[in-house]
C-alpha positions in Angstrom: 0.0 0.0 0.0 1.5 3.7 -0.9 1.5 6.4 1.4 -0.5 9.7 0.1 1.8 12.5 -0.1 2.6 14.7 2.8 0.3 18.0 3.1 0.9 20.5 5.8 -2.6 20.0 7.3 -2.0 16.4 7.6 -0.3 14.2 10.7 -0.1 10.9 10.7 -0.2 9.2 14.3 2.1 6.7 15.2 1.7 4.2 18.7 4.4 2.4 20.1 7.3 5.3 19.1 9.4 5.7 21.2 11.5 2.2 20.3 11.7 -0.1 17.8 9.8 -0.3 14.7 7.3 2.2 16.1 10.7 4.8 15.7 11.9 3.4 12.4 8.5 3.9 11.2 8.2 7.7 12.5 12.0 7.9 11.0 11.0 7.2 8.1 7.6 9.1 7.9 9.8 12.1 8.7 12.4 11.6 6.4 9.3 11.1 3.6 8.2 15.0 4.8 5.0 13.8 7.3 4.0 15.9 9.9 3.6 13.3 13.3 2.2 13.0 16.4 4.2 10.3 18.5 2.6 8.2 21.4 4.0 5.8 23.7 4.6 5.3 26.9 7.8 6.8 27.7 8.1 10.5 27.7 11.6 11.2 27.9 12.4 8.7 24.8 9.7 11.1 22.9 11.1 14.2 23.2 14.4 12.7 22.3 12.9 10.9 18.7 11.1 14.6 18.6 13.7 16.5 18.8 15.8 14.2 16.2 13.0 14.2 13.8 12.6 18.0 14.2 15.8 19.3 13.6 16.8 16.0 11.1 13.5 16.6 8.8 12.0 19.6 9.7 8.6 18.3 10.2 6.2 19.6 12.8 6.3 16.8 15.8 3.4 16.4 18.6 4.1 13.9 21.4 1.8 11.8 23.6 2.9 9.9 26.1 0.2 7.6 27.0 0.0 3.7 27.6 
């Protein structure tokens, strides 16, 4: 399945980011010009992949840290 093309109004939601393939995926979602909002359970492993995906792609990135 392909992804639609990023949009400024858009934000695609990804659980489970702050490790693994929850990260690679928001990586990657970044790197492809998505806005994201992140949730998972830790907060401080967030901000980090925020911060990383902010300055590395310049996307706008929301976190949630929520089980």
């Amino acid at each position: 399945m392909s992804l639609p093309s990023p949009s400024p109004s858009s934000i695609v939601a990804v659980t489970g980011a702050s490790a693994g393939i929850g990260a690679e995926l928001g990586r990657e979602l970044a790197r492809r010009g998505h806005n994201l909002a992140l949730v998972a359970r830790d907060a401080v492993r967030l901000e980090d992949l925020s911060s990383e995906l902010r300055a590395g792609a310049g996307v706008e990135v929301e976190t949630f840290a929520a089980d």
